[in-house]
DSSP file (Angstrom, degrees, kcal/mol; ACC not computed):
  #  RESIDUE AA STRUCTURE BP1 BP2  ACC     N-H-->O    O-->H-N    N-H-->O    O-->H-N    TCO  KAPPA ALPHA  PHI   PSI    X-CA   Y-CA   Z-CA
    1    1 A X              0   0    0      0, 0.0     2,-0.0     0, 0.0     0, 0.0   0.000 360.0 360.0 360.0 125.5   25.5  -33.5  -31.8
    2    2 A X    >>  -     0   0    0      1,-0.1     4,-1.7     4,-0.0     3,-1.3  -0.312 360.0-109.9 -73.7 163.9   24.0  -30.2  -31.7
    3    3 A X  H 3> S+     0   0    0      1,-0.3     4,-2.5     2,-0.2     5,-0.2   0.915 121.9  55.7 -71.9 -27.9   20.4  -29.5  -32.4
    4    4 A X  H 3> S+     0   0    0      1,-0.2     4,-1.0     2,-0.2    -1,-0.3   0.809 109.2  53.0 -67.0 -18.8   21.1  -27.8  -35.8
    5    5 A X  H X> S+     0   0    0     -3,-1.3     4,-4.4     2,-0.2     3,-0.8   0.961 113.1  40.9 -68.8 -43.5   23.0  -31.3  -36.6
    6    6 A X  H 3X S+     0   0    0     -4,-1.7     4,-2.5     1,-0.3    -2,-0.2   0.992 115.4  49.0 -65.7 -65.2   19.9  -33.4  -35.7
    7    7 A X  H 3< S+     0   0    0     -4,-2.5     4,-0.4     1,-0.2    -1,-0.3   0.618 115.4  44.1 -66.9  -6.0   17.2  -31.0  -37.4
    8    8 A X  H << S+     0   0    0     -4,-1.0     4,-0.4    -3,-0.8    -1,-0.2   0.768 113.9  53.6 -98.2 -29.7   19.3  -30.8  -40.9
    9    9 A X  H >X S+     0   0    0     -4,-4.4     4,-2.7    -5,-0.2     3,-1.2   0.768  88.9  88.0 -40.4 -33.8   19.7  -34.5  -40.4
   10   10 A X  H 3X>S+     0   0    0     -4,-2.5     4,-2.5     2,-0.2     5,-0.6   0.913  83.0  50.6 -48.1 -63.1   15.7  -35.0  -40.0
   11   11 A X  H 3>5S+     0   0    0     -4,-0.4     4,-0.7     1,-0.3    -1,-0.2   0.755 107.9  52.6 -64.0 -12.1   14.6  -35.6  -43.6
   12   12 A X  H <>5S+     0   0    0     -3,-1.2     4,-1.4    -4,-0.4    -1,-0.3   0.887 109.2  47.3 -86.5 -35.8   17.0  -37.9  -44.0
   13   13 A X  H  X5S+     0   0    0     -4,-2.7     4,-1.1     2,-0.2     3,-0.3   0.943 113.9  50.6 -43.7 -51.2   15.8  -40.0  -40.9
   14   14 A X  H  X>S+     0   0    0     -4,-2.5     4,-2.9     1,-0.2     5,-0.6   0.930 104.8  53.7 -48.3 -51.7   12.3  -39.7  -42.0
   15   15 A X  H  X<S+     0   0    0     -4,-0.7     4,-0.6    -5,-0.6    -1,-0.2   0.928 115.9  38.8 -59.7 -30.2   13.0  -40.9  -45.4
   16   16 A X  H  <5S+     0   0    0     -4,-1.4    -1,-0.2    -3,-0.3    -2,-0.2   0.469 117.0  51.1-102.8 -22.8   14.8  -44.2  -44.1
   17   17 A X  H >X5S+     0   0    0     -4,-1.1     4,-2.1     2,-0.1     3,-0.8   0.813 116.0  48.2 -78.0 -46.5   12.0  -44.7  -40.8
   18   18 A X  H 3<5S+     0   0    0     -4,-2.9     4,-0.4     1,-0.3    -2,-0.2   0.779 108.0  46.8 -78.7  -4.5    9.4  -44.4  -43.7
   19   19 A X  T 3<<S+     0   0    0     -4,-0.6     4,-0.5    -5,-0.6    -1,-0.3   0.631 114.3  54.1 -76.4 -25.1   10.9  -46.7  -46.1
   20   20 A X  T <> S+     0   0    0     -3,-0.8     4,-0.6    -5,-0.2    -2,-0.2   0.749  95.6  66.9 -90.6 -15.7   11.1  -48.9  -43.2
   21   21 A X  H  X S+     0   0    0     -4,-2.1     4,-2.7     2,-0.2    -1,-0.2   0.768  84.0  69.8 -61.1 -32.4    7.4  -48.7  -42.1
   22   22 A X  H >> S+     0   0    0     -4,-0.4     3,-1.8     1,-0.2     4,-1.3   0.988 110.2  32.5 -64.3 -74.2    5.8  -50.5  -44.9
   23   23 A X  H 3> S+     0   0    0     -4,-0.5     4,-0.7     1,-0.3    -1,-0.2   0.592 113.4  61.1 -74.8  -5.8    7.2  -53.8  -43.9
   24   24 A X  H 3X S+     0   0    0     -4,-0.6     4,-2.0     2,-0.1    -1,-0.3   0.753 100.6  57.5 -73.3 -38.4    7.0  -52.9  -40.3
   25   25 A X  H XX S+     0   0    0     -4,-2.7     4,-1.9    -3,-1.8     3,-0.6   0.999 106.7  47.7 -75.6 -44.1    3.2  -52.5  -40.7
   26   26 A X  H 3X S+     0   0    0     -4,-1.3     4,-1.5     1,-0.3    -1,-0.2   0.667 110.0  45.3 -68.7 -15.4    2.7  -55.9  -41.9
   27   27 A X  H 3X S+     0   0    0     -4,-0.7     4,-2.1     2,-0.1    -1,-0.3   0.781 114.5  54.0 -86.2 -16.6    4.6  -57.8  -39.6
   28   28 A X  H <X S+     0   0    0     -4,-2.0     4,-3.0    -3,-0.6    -2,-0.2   0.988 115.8  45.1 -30.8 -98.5    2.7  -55.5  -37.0
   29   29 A X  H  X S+     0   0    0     -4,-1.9     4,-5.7    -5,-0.2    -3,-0.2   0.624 109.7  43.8   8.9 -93.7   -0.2  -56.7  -38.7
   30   30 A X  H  X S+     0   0    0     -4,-1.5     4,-1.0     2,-0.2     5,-0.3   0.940 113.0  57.3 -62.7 -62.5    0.2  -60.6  -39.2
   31   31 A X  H >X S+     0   0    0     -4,-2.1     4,-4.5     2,-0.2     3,-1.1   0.960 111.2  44.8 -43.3 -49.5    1.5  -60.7  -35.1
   32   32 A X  H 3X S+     0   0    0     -4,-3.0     4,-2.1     1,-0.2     5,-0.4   0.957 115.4  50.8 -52.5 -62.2   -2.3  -58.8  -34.0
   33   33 A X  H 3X S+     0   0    0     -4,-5.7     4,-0.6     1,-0.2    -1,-0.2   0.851 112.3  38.3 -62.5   8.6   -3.7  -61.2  -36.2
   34   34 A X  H <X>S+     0   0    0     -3,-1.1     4,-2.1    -4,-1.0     5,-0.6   0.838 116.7  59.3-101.5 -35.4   -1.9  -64.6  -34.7
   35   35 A X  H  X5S+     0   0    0     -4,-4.5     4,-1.2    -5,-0.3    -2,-0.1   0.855 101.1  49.7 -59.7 -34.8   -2.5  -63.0  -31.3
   36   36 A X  H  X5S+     0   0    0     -4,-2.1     4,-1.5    -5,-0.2    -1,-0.2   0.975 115.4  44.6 -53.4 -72.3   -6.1  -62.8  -31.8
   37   37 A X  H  X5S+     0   0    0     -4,-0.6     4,-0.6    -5,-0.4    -2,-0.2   0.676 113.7  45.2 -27.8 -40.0   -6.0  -66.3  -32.7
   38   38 A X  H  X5S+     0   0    0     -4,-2.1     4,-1.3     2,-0.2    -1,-0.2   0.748 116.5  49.4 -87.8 -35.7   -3.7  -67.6  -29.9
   39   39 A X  H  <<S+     0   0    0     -4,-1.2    -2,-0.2    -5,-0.6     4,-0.2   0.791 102.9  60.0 -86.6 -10.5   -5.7  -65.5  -27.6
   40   40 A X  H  < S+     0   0    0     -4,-1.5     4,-0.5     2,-0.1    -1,-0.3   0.918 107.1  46.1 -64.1 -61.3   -9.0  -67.0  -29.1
   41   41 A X  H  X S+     0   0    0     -4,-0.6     4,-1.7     2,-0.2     6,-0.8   0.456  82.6 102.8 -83.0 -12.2   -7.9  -71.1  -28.0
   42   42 A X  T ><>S+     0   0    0     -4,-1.3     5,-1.3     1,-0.2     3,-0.9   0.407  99.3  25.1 -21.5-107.3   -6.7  -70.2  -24.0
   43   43 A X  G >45S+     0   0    0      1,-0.2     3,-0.9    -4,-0.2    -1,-0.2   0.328 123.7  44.1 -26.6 -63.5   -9.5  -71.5  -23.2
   44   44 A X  G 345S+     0   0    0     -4,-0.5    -1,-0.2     1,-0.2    -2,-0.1   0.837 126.3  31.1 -41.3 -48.6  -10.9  -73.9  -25.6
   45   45 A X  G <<5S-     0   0    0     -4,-1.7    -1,-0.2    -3,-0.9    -2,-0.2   0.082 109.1-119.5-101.5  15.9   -7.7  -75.8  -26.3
   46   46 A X  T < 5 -     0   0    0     -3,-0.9    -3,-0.2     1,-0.1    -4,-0.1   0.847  38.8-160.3  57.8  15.2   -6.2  -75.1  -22.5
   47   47 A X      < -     0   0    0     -5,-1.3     2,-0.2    -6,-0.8    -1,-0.1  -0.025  14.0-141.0 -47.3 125.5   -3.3  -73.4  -23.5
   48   48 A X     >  -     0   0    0      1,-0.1     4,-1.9    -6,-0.1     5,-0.1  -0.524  27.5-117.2 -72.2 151.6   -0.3  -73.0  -21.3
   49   49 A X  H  > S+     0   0    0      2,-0.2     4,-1.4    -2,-0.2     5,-0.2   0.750 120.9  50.8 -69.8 -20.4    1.5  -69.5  -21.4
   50   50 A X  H >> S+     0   0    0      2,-0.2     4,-3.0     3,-0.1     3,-0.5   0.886 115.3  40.7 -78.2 -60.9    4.7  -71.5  -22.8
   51   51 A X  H 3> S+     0   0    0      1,-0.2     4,-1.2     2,-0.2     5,-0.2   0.954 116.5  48.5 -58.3 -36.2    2.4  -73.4  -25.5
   52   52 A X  H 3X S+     0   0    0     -4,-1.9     4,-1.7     1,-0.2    -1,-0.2   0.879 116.4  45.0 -72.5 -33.3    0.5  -70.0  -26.3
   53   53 A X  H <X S+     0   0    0     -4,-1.4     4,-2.3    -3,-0.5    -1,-0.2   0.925 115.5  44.8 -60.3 -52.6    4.3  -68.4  -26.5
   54   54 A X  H >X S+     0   0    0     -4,-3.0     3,-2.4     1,-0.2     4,-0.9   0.896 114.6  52.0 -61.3 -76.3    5.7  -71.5  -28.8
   55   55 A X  H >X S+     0   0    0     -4,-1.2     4,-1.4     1,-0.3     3,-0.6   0.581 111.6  50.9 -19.2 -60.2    1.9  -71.1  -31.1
   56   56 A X  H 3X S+     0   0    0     -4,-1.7     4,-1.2     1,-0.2    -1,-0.3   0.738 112.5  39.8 -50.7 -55.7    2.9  -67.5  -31.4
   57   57 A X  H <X S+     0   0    0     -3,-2.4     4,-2.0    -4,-2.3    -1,-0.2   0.711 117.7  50.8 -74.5 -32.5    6.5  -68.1  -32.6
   58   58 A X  H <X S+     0   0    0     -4,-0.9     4,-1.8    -3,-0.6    -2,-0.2   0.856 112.5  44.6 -74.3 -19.9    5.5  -71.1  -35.0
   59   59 A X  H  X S+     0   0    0     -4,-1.4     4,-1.1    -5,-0.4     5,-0.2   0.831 105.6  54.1-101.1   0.3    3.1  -69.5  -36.4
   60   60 A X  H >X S+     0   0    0     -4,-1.2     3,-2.5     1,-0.2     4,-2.3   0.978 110.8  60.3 -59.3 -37.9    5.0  -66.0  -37.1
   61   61 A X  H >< S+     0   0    0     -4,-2.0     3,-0.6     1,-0.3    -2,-0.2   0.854 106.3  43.5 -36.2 -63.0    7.6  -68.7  -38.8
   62   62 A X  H >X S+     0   0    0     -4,-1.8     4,-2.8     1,-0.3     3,-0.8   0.705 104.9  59.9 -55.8 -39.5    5.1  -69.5  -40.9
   63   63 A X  H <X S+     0   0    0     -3,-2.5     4,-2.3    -4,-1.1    -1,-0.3   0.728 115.1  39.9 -77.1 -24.1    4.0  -66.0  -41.6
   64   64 A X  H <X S+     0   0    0     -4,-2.3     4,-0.8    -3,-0.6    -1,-0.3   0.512 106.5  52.0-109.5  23.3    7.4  -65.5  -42.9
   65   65 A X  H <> S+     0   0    0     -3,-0.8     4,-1.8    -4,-0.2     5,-0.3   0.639 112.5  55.3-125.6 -63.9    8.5  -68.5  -44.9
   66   66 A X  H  X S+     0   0    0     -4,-2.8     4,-0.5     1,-0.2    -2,-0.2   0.926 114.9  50.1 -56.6 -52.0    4.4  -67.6  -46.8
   67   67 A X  H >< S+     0   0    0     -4,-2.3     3,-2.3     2,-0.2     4,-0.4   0.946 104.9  45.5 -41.4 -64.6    6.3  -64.0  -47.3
   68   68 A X  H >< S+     0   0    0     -4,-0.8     3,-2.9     1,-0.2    -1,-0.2   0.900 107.1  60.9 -39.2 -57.1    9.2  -64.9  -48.6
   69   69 A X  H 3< S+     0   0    0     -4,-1.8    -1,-0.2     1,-0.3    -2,-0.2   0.572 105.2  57.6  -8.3 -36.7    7.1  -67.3  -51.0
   70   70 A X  T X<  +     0   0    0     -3,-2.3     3,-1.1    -4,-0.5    -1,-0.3   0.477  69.5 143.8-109.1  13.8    5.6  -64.1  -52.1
   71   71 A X  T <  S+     0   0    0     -3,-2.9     2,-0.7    -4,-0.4     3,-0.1  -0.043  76.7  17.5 -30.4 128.2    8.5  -61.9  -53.3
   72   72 A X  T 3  S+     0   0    0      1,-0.3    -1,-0.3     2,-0.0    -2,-0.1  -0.270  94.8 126.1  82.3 -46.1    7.6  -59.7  -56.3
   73   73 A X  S <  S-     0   0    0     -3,-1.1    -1,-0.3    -2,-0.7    -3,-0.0   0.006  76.8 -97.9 -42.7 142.3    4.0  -60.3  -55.6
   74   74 A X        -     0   0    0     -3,-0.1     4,-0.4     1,-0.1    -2,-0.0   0.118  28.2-124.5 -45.0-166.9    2.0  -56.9  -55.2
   75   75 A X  S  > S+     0   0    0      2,-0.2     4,-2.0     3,-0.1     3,-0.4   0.794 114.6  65.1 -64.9 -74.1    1.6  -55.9  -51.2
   76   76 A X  H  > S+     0   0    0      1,-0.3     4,-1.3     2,-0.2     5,-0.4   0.827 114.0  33.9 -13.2 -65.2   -2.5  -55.8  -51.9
   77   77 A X  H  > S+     0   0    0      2,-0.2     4,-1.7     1,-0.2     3,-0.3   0.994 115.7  53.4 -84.0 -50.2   -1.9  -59.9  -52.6
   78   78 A X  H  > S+     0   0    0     -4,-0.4     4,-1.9    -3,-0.4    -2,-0.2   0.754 116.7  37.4 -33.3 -43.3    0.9  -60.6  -50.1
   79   79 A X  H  X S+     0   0    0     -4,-2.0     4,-2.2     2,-0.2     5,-0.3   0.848 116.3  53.8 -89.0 -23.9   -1.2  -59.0  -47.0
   80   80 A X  H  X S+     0   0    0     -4,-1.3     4,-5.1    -5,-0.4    -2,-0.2   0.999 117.7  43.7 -60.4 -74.0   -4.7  -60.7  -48.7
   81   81 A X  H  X S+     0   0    0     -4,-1.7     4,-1.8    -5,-0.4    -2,-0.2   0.778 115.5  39.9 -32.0 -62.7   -2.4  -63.9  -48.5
   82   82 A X  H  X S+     0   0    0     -4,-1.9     4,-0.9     2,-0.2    -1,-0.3   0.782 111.5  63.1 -72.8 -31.8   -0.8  -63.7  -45.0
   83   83 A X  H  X S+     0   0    0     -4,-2.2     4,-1.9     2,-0.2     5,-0.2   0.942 107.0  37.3 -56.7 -49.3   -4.0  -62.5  -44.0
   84   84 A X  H  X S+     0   0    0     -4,-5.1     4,-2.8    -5,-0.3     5,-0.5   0.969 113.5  59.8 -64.4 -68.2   -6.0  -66.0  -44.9
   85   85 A X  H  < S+     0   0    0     -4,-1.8    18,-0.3     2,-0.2    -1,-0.2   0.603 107.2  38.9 -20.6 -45.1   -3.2  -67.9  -43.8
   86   86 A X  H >< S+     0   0    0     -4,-0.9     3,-1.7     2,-0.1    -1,-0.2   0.962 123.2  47.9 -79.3 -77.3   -3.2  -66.6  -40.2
   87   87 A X  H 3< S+     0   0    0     -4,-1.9    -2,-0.2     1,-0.2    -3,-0.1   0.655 117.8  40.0   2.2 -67.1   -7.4  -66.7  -40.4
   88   88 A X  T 3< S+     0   0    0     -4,-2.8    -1,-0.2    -5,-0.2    -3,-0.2   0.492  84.5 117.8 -74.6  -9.5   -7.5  -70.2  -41.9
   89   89 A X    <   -     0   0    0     -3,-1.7     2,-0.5    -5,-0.5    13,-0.2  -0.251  52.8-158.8 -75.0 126.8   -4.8  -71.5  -39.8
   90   90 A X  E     -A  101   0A   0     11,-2.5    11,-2.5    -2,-0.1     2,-0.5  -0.816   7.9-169.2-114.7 147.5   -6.4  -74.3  -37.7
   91   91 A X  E     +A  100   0A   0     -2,-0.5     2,-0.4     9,-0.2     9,-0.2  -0.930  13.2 157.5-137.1 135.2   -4.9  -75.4  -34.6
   92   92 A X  E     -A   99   0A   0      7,-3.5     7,-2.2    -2,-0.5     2,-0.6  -0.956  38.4 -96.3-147.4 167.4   -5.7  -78.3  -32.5
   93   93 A X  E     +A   98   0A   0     -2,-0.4     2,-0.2     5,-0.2     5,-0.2  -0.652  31.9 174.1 -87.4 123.1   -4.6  -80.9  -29.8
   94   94 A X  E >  S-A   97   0A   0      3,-2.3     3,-3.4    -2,-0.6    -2,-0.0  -0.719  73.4 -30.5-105.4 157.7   -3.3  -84.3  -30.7
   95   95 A X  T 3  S-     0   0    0      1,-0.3    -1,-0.2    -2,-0.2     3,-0.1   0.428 129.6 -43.9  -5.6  80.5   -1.9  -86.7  -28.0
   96   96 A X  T 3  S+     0   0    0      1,-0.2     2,-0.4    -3,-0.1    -1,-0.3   0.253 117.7 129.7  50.0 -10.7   -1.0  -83.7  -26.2
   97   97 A X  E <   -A   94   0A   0     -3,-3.4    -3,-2.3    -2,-0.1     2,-0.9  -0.577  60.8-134.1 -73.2 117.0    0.3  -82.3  -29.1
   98   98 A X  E     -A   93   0A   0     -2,-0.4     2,-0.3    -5,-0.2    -5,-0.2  -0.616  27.5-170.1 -65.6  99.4   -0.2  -79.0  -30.6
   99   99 A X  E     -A   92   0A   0     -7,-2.2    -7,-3.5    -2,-0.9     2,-0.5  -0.764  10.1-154.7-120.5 151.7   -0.9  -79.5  -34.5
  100  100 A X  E     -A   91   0A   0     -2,-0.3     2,-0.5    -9,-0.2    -9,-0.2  -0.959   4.9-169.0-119.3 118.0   -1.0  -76.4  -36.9
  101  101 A X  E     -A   90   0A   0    -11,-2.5   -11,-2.5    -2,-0.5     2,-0.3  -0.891  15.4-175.7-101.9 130.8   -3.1  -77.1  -40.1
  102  102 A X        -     0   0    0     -2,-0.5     2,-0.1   -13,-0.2   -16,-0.1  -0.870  29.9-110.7-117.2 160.6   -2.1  -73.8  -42.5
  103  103 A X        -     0   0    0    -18,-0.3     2,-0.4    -2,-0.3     5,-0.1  -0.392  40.0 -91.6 -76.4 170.2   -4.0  -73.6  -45.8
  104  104 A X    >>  -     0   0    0     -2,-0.1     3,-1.9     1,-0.1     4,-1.1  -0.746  29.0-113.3 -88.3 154.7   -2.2  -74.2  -49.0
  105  105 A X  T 34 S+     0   0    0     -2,-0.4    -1,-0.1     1,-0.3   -20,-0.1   0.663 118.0  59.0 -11.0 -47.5   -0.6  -71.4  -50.9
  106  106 A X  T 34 S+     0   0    0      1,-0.2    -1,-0.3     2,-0.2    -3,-0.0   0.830 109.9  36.8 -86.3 -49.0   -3.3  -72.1  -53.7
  107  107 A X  T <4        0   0    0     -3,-1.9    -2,-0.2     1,-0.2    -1,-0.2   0.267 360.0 360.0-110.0   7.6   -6.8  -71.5  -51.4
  108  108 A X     <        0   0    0     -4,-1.1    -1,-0.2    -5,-0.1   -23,-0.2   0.756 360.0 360.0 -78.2 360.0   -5.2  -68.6  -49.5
């Protein structure tokens, strides 16, 4: 591809990265905020780098099962939403067991 291909190509790339950003920033987002969180309980809860990996992965699950949940909902309530969710999300150890308290849908 020659450079004149690529640079008449460019606005159309842009328009299709920047359609694609919106939902890129909020799973961006919701990962800082579970990382902050995970990286908040090393210590306290003893966290292994495989349980701090698994916490990580259950709780993006989570973050996207509460998305779907919110389809048609504004963005301004969806990120409000995913935000508490990640925030409120209580995590602690049961017989060796990791347990994930989320809030409900209702008091996020």
């Amino acid at each position: 591809m020659s450079r004149r291909d690529r640079r008449e190509q460019s606005p159309e790339r842009d328009r299709i990265e920047s359609e694609q950003d919106e939902p890129e920033r909020e799973s961006v987002a919701a990962l800082k905020g579970i990382l902050s969180r995970i990286a908040a309980l090393l210590k306290p809860l003893g966290l292994t780098p495989n349980e701090a990996a698994n916490l990580v992965q259950r709780m993006y699950g989570n973050v996207l099962e509460v998305d779907n949940r919110l389809v048609g909902e504004s963005e301004e309530k969806r990120k409000q939403v995913l935000t508490s969710c990640v925030n409120q999300a209580e995590v602690r150890r049961e017989d060796d067991q990791l347990v994930i308290d989320y809030p409900s849908l209702n008091s996020a």
